[in-house]
C-alpha positions, 0 to 999 in steps of 0.5 A: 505438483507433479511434473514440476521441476524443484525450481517450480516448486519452489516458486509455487511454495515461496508465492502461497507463502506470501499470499498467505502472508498478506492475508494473515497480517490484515487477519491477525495483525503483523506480531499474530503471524507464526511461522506455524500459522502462515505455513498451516494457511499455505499448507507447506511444512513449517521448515519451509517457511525458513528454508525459503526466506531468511526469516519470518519477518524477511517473508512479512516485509517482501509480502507487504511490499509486493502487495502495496508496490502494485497499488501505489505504481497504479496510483503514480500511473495514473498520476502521469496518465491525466493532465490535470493532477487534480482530475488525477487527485480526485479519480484516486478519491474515488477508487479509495472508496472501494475501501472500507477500512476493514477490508484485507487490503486497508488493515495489511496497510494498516498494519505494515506502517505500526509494524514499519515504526517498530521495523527500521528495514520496513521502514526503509522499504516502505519509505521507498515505496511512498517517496516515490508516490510522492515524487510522481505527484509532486512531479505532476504538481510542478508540471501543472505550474502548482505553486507548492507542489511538494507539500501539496503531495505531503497533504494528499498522501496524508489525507488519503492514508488518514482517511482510510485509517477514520474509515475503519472507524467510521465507515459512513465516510466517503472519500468522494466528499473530500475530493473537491478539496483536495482539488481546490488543494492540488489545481494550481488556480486554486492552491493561489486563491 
């Protein structure tokens, strides 16, 4: 940390706090991270921890969004980039199955929506997170001429966060297997049928 000036240091703490975070809810789950733990893991003093964010559950909330905005604006990227939502449906299923449920980035999920129900300002912020997922596909849907766009989009988005929850108690699951129905569920021909 030599050379750095304060407001570098102080960015290079506050991001291994969170990374330490991310880490530490999937391991220990969200009421296991202390205050001690996560600054031990990010080898900063503890005094840090609150002189760098409001409180420790302030830190746990921002570490949990910063870790699902990327991945959920990834999936609304590529909703927008296909012209058949439904090729856009499966191509997610396919990229889920890189998880298996028990990896680090399924149980911070996993764990941030028990912790979400407990937590009304991660509620909110998760809410936001994943109304706007949904809009995106409800919104590629509609473009496609999908006769129930909205709830279409209320079905993937629970199909995919059920799944991975099943995966993590069954990990023969697959998430390709599920793609041809969530295709016959968002292609606009099939959803009449």
């Amino acid at each position: 940390m030599t050379g750095q000036t304060n407001a570098e240091r102080g960015r290079e703490v506050r991001a291994r706090l969170l990374t330490a975070a991310q880490e530490l809810i999937g391991e220990l789950g969200w009421n296991g991270v202390s205050t001690r733990i996560l600054a031990e893991r990010a080898e900063v003093r503890p005094g840090l921890v609150h002189y760098h964010f409001e409180s420790l559950q302030a830190l746990l909330r921002q570490a949990t969004t910063e870790a699902m905005r990327p991945m959920l604006d990834d999936m609304a990227a590529l909703l927008a980039s296909v012209p058949n939502p439904a090729d856009a449906v499966e191509s997610l299923m396919a990229e889920i199955d890189r998880y298996t449920g028990t990896d680090p980035a399924s149980l911070l999920f996993i764990e941030a929506y028990l912790a979400a129900t407990r937590d009304p300002i991660l509620r909110g912020q998760m809410g936001e997170l994943v109304t706007r997922l949904r809009a995106a596909l409800t919104e590629a849907l509609s473009a496609s001429g999908h006769p129930s766009p909205e709830e279409a989009a209320i079905v993937v988005m629970a199909v995919i966060d059920g799944f991975l929850l099943h995966k993590g108690l069954d990990p023969r699951l697959s998430a390709i297997r599920l793609a041809p129905m969530l295709r016959h569920l968002t292609d606009p021909n099939g959803a009449r049928s």
